[in-house]
LUMKOLZA-978288 format. One record per residue (C-alpha): residue number from 1; residue in three letters; z negated, x negated, y negated. Coordinates in steps of 0.001 Angstrom, whole numbers, plus 500000, padded with zeros to 6 digits. Last residue first. Layout:
N
PT     n   res        w        u        v
PT   NUM   Ala        Z        X        Y
...
***
This chain:
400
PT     n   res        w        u        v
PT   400   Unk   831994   867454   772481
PT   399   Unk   834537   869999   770983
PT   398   Unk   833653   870525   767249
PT   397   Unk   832262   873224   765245
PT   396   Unk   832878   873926   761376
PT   395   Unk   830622   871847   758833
PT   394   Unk   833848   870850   756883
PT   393   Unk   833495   867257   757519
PT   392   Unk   833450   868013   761150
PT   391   Unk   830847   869653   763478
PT   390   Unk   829326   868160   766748
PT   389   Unk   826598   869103   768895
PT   388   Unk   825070   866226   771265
PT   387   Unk   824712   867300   775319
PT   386   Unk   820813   868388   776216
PT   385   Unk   819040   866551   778732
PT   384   Unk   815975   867901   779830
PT   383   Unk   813338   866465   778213
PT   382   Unk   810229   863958   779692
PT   381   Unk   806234   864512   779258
PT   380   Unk   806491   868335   779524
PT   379   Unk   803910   868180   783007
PT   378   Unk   806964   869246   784423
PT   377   Unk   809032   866709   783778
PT   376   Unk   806867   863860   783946
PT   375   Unk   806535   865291   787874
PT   374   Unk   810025   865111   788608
PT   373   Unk   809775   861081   787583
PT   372   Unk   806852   861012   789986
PT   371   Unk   808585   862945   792989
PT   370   Unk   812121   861269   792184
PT   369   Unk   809629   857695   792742
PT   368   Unk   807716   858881   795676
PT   367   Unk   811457   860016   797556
PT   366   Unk   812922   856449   797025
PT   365   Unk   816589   857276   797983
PT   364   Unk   818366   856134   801754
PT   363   Unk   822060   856565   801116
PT   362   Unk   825139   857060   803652
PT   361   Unk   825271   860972   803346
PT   360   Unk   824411   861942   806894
PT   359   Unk   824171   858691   809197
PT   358   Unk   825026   855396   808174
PT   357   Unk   828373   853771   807517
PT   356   Unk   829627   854400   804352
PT   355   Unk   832978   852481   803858
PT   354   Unk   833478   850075   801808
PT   353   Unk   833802   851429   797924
PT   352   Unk   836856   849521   795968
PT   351   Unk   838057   848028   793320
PT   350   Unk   838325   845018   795266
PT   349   Unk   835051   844965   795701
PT   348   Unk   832262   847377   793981
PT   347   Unk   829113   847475   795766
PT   346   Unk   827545   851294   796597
PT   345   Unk   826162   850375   799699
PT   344   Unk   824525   847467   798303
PT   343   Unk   822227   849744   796169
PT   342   Unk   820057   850597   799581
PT   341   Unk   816857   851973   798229
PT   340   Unk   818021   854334   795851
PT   339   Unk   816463   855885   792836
PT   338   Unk   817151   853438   790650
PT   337   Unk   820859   852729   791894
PT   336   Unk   822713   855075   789856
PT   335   Unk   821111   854391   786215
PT   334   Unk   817802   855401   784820
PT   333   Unk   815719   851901   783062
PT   332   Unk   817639   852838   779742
PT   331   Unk   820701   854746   779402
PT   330   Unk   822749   856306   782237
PT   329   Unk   824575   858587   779841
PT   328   Unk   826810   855829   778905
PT   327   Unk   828029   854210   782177
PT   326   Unk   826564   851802   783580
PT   325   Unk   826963   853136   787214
PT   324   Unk   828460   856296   787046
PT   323   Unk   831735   856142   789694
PT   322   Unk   834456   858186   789015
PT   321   Unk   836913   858391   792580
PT   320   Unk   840289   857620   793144
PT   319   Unk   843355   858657   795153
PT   318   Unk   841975   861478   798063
PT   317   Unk   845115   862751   799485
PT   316   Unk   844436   862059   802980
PT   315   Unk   840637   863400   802959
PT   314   Unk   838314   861819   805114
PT   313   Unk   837153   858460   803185
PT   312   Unk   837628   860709   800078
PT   311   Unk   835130   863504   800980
PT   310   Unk   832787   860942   802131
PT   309   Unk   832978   859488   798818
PT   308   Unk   832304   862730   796759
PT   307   Unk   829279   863228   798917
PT   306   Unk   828125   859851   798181
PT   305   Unk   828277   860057   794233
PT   304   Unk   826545   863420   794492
PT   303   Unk   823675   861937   795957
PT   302   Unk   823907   858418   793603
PT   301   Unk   823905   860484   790555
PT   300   Unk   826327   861538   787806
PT   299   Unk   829608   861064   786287
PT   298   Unk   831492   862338   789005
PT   297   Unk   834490   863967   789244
PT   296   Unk   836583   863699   792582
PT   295   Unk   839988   862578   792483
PT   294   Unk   842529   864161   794840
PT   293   Unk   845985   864239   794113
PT   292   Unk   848380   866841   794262
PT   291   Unk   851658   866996   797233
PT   290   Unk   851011   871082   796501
PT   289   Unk   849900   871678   799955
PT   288   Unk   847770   868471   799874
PT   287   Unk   845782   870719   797078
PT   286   Unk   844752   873065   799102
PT   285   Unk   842859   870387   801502
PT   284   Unk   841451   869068   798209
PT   283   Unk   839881   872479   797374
PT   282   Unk   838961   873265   800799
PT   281   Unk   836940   869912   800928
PT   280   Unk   835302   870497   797667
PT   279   Unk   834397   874153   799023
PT   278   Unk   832261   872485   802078
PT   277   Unk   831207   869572   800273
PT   276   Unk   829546   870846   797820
PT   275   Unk   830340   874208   795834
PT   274   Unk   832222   872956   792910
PT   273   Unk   829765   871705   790945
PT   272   Unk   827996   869024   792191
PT   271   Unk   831036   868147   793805
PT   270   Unk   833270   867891   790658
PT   269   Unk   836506   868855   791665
PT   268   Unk   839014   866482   790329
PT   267   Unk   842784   867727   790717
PT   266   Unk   845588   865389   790237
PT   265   Unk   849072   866107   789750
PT   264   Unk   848715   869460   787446
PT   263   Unk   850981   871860   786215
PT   262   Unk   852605   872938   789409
PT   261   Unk   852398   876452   788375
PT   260   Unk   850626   877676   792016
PT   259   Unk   848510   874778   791934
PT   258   Unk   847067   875581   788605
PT   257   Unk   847081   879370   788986
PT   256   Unk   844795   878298   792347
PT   255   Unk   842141   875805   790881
PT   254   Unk   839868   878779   790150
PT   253   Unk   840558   880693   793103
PT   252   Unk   839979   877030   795041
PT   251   Unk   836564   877433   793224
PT   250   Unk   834871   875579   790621
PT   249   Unk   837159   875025   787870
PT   248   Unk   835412   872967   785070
PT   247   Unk   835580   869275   786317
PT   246   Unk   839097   870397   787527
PT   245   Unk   841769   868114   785205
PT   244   Unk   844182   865493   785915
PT   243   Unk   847615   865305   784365
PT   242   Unk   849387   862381   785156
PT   241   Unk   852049   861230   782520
PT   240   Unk   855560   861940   782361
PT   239   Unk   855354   864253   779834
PT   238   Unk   856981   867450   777645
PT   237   Unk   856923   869737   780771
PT   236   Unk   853397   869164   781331
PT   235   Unk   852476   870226   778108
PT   234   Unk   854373   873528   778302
PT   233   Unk   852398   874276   781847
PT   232   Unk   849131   873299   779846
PT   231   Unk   849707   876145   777300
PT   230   Unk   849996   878215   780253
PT   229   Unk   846982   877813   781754
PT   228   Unk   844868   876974   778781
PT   227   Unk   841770   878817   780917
PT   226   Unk   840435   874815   781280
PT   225   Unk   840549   872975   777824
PT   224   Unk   843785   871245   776893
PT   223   Unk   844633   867251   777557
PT   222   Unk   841893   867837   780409
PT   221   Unk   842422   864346   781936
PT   220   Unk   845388   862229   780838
PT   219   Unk   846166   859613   784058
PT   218   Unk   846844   856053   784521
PT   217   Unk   848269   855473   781378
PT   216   Unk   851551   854447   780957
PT   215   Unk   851747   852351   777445
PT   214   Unk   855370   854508   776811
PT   213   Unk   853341   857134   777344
PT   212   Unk   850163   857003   775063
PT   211   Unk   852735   858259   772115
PT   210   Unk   853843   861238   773453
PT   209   Unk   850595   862288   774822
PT   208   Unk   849309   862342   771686
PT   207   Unk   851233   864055   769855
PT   206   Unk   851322   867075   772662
PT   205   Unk   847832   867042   772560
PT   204   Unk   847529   867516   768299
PT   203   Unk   848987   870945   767956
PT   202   Unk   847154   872315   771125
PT   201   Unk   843515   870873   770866
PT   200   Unk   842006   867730   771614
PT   199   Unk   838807   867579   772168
PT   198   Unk   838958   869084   775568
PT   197   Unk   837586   866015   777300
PT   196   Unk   840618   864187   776684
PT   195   Unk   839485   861513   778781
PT   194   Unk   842026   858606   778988
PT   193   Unk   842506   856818   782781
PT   192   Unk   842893   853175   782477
PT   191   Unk   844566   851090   784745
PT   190   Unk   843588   847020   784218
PT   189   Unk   845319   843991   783940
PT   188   Unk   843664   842853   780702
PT   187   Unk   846243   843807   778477
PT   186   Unk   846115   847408   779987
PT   185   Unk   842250   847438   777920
PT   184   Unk   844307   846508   774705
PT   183   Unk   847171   848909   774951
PT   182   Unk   845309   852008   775751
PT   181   Unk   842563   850903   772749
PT   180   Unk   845702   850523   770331
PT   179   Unk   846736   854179   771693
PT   178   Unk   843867   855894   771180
PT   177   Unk   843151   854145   767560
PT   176   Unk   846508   855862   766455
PT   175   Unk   845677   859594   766889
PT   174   Unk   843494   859752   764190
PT   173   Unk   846825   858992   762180
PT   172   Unk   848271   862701   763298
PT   171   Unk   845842   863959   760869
PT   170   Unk   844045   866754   762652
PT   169   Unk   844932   870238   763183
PT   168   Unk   841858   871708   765565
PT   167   Unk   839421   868930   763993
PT   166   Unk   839149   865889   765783
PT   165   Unk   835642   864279   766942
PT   164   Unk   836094   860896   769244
PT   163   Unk   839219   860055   770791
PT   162   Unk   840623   859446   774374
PT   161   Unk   837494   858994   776421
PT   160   Unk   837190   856234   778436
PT   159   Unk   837992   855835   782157
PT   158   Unk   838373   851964   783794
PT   157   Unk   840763   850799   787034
PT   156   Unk   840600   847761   788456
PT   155   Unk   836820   847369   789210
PT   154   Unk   835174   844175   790423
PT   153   Unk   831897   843597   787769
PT   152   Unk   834535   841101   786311
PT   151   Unk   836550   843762   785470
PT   150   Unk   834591   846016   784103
PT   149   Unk   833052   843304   781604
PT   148   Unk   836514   842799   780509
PT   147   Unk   836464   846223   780068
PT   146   Unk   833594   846601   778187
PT   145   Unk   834906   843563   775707
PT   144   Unk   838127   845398   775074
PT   143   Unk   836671   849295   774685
PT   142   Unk   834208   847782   771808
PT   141   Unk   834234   851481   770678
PT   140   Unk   834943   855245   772232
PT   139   Unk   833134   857794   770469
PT   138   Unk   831583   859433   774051
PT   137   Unk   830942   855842   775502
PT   136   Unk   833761   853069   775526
PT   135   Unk   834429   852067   778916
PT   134   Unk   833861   854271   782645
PT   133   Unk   834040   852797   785963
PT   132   Unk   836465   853500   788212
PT   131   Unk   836468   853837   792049
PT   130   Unk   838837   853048   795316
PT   129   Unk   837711   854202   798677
PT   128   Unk   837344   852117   801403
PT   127   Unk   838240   852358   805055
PT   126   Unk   840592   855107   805112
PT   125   Unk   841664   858562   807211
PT   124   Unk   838191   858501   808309
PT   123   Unk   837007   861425   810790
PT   122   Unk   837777   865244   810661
PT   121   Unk   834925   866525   808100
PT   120   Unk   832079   865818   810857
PT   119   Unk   833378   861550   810786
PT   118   Unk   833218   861763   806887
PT   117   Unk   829293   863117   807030
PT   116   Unk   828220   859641   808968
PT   115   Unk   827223   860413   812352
PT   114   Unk   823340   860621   813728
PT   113   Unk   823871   864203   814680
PT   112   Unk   820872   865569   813192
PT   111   Unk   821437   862736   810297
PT   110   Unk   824991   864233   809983
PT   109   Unk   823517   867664   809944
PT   108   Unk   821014   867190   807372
PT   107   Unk   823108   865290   805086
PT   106   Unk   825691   868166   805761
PT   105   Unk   822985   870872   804608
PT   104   Unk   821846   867983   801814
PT   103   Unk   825367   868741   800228
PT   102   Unk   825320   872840   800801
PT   101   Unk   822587   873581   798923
PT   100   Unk   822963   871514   795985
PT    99   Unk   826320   872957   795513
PT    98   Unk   825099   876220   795960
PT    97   Unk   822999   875527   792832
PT    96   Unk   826377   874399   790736
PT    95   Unk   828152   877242   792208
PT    94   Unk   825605   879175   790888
PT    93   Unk   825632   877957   787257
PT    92   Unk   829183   876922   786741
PT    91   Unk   830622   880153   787571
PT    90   Unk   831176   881834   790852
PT    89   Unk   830369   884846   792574
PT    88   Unk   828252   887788   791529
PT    87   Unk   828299   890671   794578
PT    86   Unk   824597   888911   795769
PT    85   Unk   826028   887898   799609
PT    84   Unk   829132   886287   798346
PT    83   Unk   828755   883076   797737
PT    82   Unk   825002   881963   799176
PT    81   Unk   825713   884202   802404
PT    80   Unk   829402   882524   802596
PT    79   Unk   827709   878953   802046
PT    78   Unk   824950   880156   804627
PT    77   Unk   827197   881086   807336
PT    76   Unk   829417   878095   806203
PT    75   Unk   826214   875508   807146
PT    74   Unk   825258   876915   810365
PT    73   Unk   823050   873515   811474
PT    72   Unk   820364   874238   809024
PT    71   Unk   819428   877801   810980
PT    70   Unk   817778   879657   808551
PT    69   Unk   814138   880493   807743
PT    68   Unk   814212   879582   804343
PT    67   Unk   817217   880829   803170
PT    66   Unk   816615   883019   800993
PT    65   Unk   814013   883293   799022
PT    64   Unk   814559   879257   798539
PT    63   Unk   818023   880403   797062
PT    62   Unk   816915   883430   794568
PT    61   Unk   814853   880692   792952
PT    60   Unk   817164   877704   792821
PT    59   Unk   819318   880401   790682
PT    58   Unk   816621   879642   788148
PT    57   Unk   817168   876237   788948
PT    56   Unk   819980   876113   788027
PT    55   Unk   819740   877790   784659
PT    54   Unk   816845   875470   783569
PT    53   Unk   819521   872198   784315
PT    52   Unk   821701   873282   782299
PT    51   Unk   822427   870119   780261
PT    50   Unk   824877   868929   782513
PT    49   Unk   824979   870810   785713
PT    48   Unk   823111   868645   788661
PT    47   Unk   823169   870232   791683
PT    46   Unk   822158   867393   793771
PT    45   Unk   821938   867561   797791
PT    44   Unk   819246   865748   799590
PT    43   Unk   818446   866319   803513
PT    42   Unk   815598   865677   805786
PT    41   Unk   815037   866363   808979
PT    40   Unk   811586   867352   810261
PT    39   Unk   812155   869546   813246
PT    38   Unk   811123   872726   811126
PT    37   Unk   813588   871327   808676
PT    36   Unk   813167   870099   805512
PT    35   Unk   815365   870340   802319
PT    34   Unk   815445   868365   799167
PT    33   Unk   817870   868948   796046
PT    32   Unk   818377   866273   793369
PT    31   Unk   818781   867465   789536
PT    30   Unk   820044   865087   787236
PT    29   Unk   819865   864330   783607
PT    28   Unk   818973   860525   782988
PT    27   Unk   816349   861016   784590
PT    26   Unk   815138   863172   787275
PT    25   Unk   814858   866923   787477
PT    24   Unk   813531   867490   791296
PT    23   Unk   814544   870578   793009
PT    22   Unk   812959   871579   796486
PT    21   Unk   813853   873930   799321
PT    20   Unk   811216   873727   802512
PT    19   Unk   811222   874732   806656
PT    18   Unk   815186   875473   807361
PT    17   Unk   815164   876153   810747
PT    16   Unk   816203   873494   813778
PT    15   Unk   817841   876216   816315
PT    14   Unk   818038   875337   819696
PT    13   Unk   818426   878613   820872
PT    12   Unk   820704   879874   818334
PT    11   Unk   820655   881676   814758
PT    10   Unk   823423   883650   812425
PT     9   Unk   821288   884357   809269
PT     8   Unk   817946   885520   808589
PT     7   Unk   819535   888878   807151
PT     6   Unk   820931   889580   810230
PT     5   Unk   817494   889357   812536
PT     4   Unk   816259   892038   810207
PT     3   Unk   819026   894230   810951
PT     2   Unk   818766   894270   814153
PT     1   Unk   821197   892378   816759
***
């Protein structure tokens, strides 16, 4: 085999090549992925990154150089190519673009195949997956009405973030609004998961978890900010809580120190971010080694939204999944049905997502409308989405 025929990838007879790579920025701040083959399959990923949407798609660039011209079926030849093939490796950035990649590479191949992604991952291990949808918005207010709300919409579990701005040695009093908001949304019935978000720093986390546990949340997610490996294996020795975290780790060498120290129970690879399905599924695989949960992050769109569910309909340790619709990003007319045209797939019962039936990802999208809403964006007409900046009374940076 020459040289040239190696740098095209690993190929076969019956071959269906890789024809077109497209991003589309749509509101509220995603970025979808399209991909063609010769044969004229089509596949969506997203590799949305909050707020970095220009860096992705610079990476976007090196990608359709590529791998155009590949064969769509040999999806870890081209994740390993993608990973390791340019000496830099990992961070949010490229994994984020690989992740795009790789998701409509399975959407292709299920459709090729005309299976559902979950049955090419090792089949179903359940029939629905259970959600939560999110209360409160990033300075968490009105929790009790939203969650009654929640409730009647057919979830049983609700996420809200744990506090608003706090200052690196805060009065232990902001602390106390947390735990009246745990106690009033558990009133209703409900599990609640509480966001830390890495807003709370060292000398305040360990307050707070003390007092949220006698009120038994469902989990505490990123009660420190990811590289506070150790600092989270003292936390986790003081609590009985959950501790969830992974929305920043993006590799199973990042998740690895946190196996290894046992300083975690749940893990939540974001699939838009953490290499698609093909290192998402490694990631949770690892983690059954460790008896850790798996529960995918996603506050985003319908794409990555399906991914994440396939991975839980297949994976035996999958325990919950974030689900985006109404939730506070999505403002406006832009929420996780508008660019679909089969919503009911995504209907909440019991708690619960039925399972996705239909070949490749499960979800038919309105292609004209992501092409329009892509197109405001490039003629300068809409923003990319930008996270707020905080600072406290004393003008000195906060943790958003």
């Amino acid at each position: 085999m020459s040289n040239a025929t190696l740098t095209e990838g690993l190929k076969s007879a019956s071959a269906d090549l890789i024809k077109n790579i497209e991003t589309f920025y749509v509101r509220p701040r995603w970025l979808f992925v399209r991909i063609e083959t010769e044969k004229g399959i089509v596949g969506w990923g997203e590799a949305t990154l909050e707020g970095h949407t220009d860096a992705v798609e610079g990476a976007f660039v090196d990608i359709k150089e590529r791998f155009i011209g590949w064969d769509s079926a040999n999806i870890e030849d081209i994740y390993q190519s993608a990973y390791r093939h340019r000496f830099y490796r990992g961070g949010e950035v490229l994994m984020s673009a690989l992740s795009g990649l790789d998701i409509a590479l399975w959407d292709i191949k299920g459709k090729t195949l005309g299976v559902p992604v979950w049955q090419l991952l090792g089949g179903k291990v359940r029939d629905r997956c259970k959600v939560y949808g999110w209360i409160g918005g990033d300075r968490p207010s009105d929790v009790l009405e939203q969650a009654k709300v929640r409730k009647e919409q057919g979830f049983t579990a609700v996420k809200m973030n744990a506090v608003e701005s706090l200052g690196w040695l805060d009065s232990p009093s902001a602390l106390d609004a947390t735990v009246e908001r745990l106690r009033q949304v558990k009133s209703l019935g409900l599990d609640a998961g509480l966001d830390f978000h890495g807003r709370v720093h060292r000398p305040l986390a360990k307050q707070l978890a003390k007092a949220l546990e006698p009120h038994r949340p469902l989990f505490i997610e990123e009660p420190l900010l990811p590289g506070q490996h150790q600092e989270l294996v003292a936390l986790y020795a003081s609590t009985s809580i959950p501790i969830a975290l992974g929305e920043r780790l993006f590799t199973r060498q990042d998740v690895r120190p946190y196996f290894e120290s046992g300083c975690i129970d749940v893990i939540q690879p974001d699939i838009a971010h953490a290499g698609g399905i093909s290192e998402t599924k490694k990631i949770a695989t690892m983690a059954e080694t460790y008896d850790i949960g798996v529960a995918p992050h996603c506050p985003l769109g319908p794409i990555a939204f399906a991914a994440s569910l396939q991975i839980g309909f297949s994976t035996p340790n999958f325990v919950i999944c974030e689900m985006s619709w109404k939730m506070h990003y999505n403002a406006g007319d832009y929420d996780l049905f508008t660019y679909m045209t089969n919503p009911e797939v995504f209907e909440v019962k019991g708690g619960m997502i039925p399972l996705l039936k239909a070949p490749g990802l499960g979800i038919s999208l309105n292609e004209d409308m992501i092409r329009q809403e892509d197109a405001k964006f490039r003629a300068g007409e809409v923003k990319a989405w930008r996270n707020p900046i905080w600072r406290g009374e004393d003008g000195a940076i906060r943790e958003w």
